[in-house]
N, C-alpha and C positions, 0 to 999 in steps of 0.2 A: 658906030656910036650914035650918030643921028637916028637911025632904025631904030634903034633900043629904045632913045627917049621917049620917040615916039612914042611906041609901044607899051614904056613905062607910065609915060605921061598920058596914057590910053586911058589906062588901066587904072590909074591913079584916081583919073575923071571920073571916070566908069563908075569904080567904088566907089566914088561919093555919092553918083545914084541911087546903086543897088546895096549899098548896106541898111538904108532906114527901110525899104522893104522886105529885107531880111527880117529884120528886126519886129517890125510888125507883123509878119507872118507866121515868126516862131512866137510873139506874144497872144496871135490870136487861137495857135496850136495850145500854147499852153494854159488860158483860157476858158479850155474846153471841159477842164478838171469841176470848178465851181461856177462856169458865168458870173462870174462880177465885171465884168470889164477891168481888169487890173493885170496884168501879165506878172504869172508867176514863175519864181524863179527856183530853180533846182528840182524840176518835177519833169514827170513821164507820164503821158498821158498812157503808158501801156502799163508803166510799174509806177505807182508813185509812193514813194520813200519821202521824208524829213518831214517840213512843217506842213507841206501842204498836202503830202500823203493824211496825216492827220485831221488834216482840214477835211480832205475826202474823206474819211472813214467818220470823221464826225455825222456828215452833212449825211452819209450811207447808212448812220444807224437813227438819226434824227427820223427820219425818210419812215423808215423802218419801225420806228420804236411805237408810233400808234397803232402801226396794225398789229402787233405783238401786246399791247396792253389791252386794244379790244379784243383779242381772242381769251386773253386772262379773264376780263372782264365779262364775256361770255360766257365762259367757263364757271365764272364766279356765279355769275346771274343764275345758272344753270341751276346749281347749288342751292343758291339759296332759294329759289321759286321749290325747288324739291325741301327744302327746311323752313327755316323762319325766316327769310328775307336777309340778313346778315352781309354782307359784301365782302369777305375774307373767310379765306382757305381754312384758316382753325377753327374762326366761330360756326364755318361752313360743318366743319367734323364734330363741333362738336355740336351743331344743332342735327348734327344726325344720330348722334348717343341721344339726344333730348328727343330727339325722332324715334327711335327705340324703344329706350323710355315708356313714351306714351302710347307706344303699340304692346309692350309688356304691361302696359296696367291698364290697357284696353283688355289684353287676355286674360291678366289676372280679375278684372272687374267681371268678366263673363264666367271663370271658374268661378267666382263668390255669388257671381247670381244662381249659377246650377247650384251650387251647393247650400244655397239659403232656399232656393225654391224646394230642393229636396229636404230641408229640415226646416221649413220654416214657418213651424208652428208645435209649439207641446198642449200634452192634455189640461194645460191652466191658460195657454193662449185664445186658443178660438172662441169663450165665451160661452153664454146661454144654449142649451139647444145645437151645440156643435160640438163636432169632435173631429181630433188627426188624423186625416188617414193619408198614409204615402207624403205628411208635409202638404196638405192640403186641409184646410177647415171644413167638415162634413156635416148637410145636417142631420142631428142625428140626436135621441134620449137618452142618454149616456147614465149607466149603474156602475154601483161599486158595493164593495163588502166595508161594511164599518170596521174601521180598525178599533175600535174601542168594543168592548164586552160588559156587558150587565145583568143586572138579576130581571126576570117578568118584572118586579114591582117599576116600572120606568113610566108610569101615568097615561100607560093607555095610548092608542095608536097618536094620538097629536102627541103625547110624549116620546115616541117612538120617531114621529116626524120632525122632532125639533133636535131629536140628537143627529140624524141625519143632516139637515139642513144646518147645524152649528158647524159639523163633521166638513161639508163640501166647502162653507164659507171660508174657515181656517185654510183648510187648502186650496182657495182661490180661487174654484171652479166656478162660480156665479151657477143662476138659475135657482129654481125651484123644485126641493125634493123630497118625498119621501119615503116612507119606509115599508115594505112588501109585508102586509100583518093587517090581522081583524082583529078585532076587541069586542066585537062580538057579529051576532048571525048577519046585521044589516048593515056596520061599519065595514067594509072587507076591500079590497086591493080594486078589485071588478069595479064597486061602489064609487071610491075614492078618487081611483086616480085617471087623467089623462088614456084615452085610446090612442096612443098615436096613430097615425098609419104611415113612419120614416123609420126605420131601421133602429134598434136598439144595440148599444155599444158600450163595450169596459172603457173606462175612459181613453185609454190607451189606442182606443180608435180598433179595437177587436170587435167583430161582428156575433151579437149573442143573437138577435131573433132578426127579421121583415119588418115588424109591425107589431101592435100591439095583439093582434091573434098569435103570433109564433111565440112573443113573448110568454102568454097564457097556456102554455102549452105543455107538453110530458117529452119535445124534442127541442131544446135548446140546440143552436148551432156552435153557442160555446159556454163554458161556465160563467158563474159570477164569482167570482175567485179572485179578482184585484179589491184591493182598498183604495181610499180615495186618494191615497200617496204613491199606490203602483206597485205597491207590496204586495207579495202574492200570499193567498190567506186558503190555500187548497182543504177540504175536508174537514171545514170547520162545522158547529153546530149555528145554525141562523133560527131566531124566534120568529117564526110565522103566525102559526095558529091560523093558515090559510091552506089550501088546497095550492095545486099548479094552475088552476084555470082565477084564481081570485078571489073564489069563493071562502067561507067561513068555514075550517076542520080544528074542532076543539079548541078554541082561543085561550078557555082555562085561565087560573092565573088571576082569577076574578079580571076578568077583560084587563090583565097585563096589566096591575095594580097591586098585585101583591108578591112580593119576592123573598116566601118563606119555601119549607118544605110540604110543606101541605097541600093536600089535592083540592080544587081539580088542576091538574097538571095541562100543561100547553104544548101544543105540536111546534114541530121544527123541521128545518130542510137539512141539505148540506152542501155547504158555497162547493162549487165546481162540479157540481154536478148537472148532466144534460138531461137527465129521464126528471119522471117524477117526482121523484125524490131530491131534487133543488127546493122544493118549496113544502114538501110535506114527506115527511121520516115515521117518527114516532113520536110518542109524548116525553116530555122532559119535566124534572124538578122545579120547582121554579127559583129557588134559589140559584141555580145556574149562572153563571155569568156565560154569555153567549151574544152572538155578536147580530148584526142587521142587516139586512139585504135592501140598500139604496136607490131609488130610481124619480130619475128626472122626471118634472113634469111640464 
């Protein structure tokens, strides 16, 4: 019995030592979970369950959650340097339709330029002394067939040039024009008008002569067969009273003053035609209604 107590009373002592070092040992184990200096209780530093597994998993995703919103944010950034700058995932999508967008009406703005540069000009846009060709403003003396018909009696080649030149202003062509016709030997086309040396053209931007030699000439490269509206006027009678080269062939008509039937009668061509007989046919009545052969000067 004495041994016992001994022993008991060892032991007794003992644990009053070795229990606060227990104690502090398992609070500095458990410790380990957050560093606070606080000894927590119900937890496992291998598994941790209850409030302070919580704790851990808070403190695990706290930890965590910057590097996870910078890499959004990178992400994001990404996005928007490739759009409009925006800092979110939708306005990110949708500055990319907006991005779209203005790459379709970058292509659409380039189809509208090819298709304006290939139509971008008609035979009343390019003005004085020019004409369309391929959508391109040309310079060029541009002719036409009057669309309007009358008798010789019309006052004479300045009569003759002011229906012309009434004829292009109504339809909007500008410039100065007139009329392929002599009223008599020393008035005549040769006399009168302009030599160019730039290419002569139906308005429509069609290639009739080179210059004013091919113009004068028994080899047109095309008729004069449009009117000043682009109506086609093929095989008509045109009052001359001129040759092909300009000169004066039977004016008649008491020099294109009198618009009866009575001689002397006036020569004529016929619109669309390339030989010589564009500007000198036969003689006609003068009563005729018969149309004019137009050219720029």
């Amino acid at each position: 019995m004495n041994i016992r107590r001994r022993v008991l009373g060892l032991s007794a002592a003992s644990a009053l030592v070795v229990m606060p070092l227990l104690v502090a040992a398992c609070a500095q184990a458990n410790d380990t979970a957050d560093g606070d200096g606080t000894p927590d209780s119900g937890t496992s530093t291998t598994n941790p369950t209850g409030a302070d597994a919580s704790a851990s998993a808070d403190a695990s995703i706290d930890h965590r959650a910057p590097a996870v919103d910078a890499g959004v944010d990178a992400r994001l950034d990404a996005r928007a340097d490739t759009g409009t700058g925006t800092g979110t995932v939708i306005d990110s999508g949708r500055d990319a339709v907006a991005e779209a967008s203005a790459v379709d009406a970058g292509i659409d703005a380039s189809i509208d330029a090819g298709i304006d540069t290939s139509t971008g000009c008609t035979f009343t846009s390019c003005g004085p002394q020019s004409a369309c060709v391929v959508g391109v403003c040309t310079p060029a003396r541009r002719t036409f067939l009057s669309s309007t018909s009358q008798t010789a009696g019309m006052g004479g080649a300045a009569g003759a040039d002011a229906i012309c030149q009434n004829l292009a202003t109504q339809a909007h062509l500008g410039g100065t024009w007139m009329a392929w016709l002599s009223d008599s030997s020393s008035n005549t086309p040769s006399a009168r008008m302009t030599h160019a040396t730039i290419p002569y053209r139906l308005i429509d931007g069609t290639y009739v002569a080179p210059d004013w030699n091919g113009l004068a000439s028994a080899n047109l490269l095309h008729g004069i067969d449009l009117d000043e509206g682009g109506a086609v006027g093929f095989g008509a009678e045109v009052w001359t009273g001129s040759s092909y080269s300009g000169a004066s062939a039977t004016p008649g008509c008491n020099g294109f003053t009198q618009g009866t039937s009575s001689a002397p009668y006036a020569n004529v061509g016929i619109s669309g035609h390339t030989d010589g007989t564009w500007s000198s046919t036969y003689s006609q009545f003068c009563d005729r209604n018969d149309r004019l052969c137009c050219i720029e000067q």
